[in-house]
N, C-alpha and C positions, 0 to 999 in steps of 0.2 A: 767781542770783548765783554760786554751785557749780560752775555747768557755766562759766560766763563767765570767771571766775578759773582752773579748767584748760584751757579754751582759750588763754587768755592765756600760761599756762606754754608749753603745747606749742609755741607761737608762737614765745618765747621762745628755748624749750629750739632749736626750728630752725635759727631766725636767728644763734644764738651759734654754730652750728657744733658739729663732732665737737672732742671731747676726746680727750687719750690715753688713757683709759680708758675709753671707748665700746667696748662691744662687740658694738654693734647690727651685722647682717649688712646687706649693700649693699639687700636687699631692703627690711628694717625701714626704714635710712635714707631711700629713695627713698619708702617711703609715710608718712614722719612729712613727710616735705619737700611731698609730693603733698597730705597731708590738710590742711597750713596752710595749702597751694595754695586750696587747695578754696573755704574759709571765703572766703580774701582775695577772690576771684573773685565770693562773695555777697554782697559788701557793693562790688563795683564795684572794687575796687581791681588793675588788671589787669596793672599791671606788675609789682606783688609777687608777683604770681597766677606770672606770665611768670617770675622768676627765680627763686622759688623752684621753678618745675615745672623749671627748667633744671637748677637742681642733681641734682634727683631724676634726670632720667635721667643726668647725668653718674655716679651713683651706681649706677644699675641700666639702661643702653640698651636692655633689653629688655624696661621696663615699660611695660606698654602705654596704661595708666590715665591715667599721667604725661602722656603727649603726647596724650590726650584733652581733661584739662583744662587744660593751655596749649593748647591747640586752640581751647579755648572761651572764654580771655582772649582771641588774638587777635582770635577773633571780636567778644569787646565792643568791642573798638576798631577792626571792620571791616579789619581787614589779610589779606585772603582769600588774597594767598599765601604767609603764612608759616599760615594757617589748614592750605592745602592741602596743603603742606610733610609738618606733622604726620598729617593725616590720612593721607598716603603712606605714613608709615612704620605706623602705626597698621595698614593695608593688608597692609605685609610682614612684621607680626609677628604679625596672626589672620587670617588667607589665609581662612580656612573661616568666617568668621562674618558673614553676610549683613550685620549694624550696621555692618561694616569700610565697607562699600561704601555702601549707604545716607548713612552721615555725607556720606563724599566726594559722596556726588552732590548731596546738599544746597549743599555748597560752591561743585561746578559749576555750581547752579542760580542761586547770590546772583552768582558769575560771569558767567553768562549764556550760560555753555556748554553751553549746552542738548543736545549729541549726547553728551558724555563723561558727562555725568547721566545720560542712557535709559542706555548703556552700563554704568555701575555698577549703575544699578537693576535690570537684567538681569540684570547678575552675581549679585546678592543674590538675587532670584528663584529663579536657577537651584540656590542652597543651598536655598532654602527657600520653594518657589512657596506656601507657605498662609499666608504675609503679605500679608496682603489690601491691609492701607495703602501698602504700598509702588507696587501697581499703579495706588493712587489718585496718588500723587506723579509713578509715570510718566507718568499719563493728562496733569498737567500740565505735563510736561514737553513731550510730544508737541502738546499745543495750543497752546505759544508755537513751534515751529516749524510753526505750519500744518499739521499733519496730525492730522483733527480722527477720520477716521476711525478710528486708533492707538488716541487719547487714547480714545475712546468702547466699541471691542475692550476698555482696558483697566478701565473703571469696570465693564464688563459679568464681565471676570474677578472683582475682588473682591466683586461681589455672589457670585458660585459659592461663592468660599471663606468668605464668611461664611455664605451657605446651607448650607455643610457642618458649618462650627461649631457654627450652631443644629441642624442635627441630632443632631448629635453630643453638645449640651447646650442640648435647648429653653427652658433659664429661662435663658441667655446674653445679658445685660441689653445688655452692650458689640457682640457682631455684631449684634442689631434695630436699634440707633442707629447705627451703623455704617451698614447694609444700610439703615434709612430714607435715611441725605442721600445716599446715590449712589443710590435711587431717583428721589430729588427730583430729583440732577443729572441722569439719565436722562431725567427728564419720566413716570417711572412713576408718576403722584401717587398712584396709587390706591392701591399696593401700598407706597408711601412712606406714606401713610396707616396702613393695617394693623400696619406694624412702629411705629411710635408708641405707636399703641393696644395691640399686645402688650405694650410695654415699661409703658405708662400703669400696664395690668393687673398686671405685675409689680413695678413702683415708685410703686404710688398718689400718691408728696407728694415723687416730684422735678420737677421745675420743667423742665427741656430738652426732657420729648419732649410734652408741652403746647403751651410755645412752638415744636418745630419743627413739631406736627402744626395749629398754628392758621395756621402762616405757609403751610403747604400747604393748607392750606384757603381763605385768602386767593387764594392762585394763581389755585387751581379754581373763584372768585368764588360760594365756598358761605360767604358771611361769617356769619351766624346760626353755625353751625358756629364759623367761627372766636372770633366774640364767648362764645360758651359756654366755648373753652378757653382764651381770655384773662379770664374770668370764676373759672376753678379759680384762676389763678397769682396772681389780685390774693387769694385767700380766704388763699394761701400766702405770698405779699408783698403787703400789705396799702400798706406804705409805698414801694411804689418806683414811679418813673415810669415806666419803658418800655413796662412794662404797661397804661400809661393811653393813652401817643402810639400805641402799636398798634393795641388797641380802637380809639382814633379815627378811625384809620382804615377798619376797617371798617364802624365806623359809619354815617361819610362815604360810602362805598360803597353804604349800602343807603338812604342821603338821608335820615339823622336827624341833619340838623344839631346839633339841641339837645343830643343826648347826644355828638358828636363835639367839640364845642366846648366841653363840661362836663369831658370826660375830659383835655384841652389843659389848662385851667385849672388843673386836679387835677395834673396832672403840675408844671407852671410852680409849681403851689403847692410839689409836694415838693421841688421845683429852687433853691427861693428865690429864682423869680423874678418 
């Protein structure tokens, strides 16, 4: 209730504007205007998000943060080119920070301008090629224009850089899971395999690399395999469905109807349906 009540103020204090006895400096100003931005923007509300980010740069044009998050009201309301607008300037005021570019090619991407995205994702690269995910974003970039050869060059880069990570810190929970689904997407299942099960090993009772290493075992129709690790995740969520319609399916697969058709029910039960 504490925190809700000095939101409220801040808000407040925003929207009433400067006094003559404000002595906040243009910066202050533009990030009390940016953080009420902020809130408005989490609760959906994207044109208060929009004006009050406006004031904030009229207050500060070379806050950068400001036209990030009116960037990201306009995006709730899908207006991609005053989204891209922002992210321009956002561009010209941290030239050297690979996110600059990245953001923007996301844009290009909702776009569908698919060659000015590979182009900014390049650019971010070239600051900072051991951003692994970035090469995963260009890979799909490069497969909606047809060149599946690019896209496939570039899944095979972020595995490198996440190989280098885990060397560089072998208990590195985030590259194994990482370096798993672009094996998968490789078709490396085996090796997609193994980084699961490292991860398994270093996160006994997370839930993701269970279900990614059952769903690759599904692929490689080693379903026993898969039913065992759809077996941990029900010990772990005991009440949830998806873990039921999965198993069924491999169930299905190895032609135990009784038990595929038991685990449907079981879900349909937790579904209320």
């Amino acid at each position: 209730m504490k925190k809700k009540h000095l939101l409220t103020v801040l808000m407040l204090t925003v929207m009433l504007g400067l006094t003559s006895c404000d002595n906040r400096t243009d910066r202050q100003k533009a990030e009390d205007y940016r953080e009420a931005a902020y809130e408005y923007n989490k609760k959906g509300k994207y044109n208060k998000a929009i004006d009050l980010c406006t004031r904030a740069i009229k207050a500060d044009p070379t806050y950068a943060i400001a036209y990030h998050t009116r960037a990201n009201a306009y995006d709730g309301k899908n207006q991609y080119p005053m989204v891209l607008a922002d992210r321009n300037m956002i561009v010209k005021l941290e030239p050297n920070d690979p996110e600059s570019y990245r953001s923007r090619a996301v844009v290009y991407m909702n776009m569908k301008d698919y060659a000015n995205a590979i182009d900014d994702y390049s650019k971010a690269l070239e600051i900072a090629p051991e951003l692994a995910y970035i090469y995963r974003s260009r890979s799909r970039a490069y497969e909606n224009i047809g060149r599946d050869d690019l896209a496939k060059a570039d899944l095979e880069l972020a595995i490198v850089q996440h190989t280098k990570a885990i060397k560089a810190d072998p208990d590195n929970t985030y590259a194994y899971e990482m370096r798993g689904y672009l094996y998968s997407d490789t078709g490396q299942y085996v090796l997609a395999v193994a980084d699961y099960s490292k991860l398994i090993e270093l996160e006994p009772n997370k839930i993701s690399p269970y279900k990614n290493r059952a769903e690759t075992y599904f692929i490689m129709a080693e379903y026993d395999k898969a039913i065992a690790d759809y077996n941990k995740i029900l010990e772990l969520l005991p009440d949830h469905p998806t873990p039921y319609k999965a198993r069924a399916k491999a169930y299905e697969a190895l032609g135990k109807t009784d038990l595929a058709k038991a685990d449907r029910d079981k879900a349909a039960e937790l579904l209320g349906n």
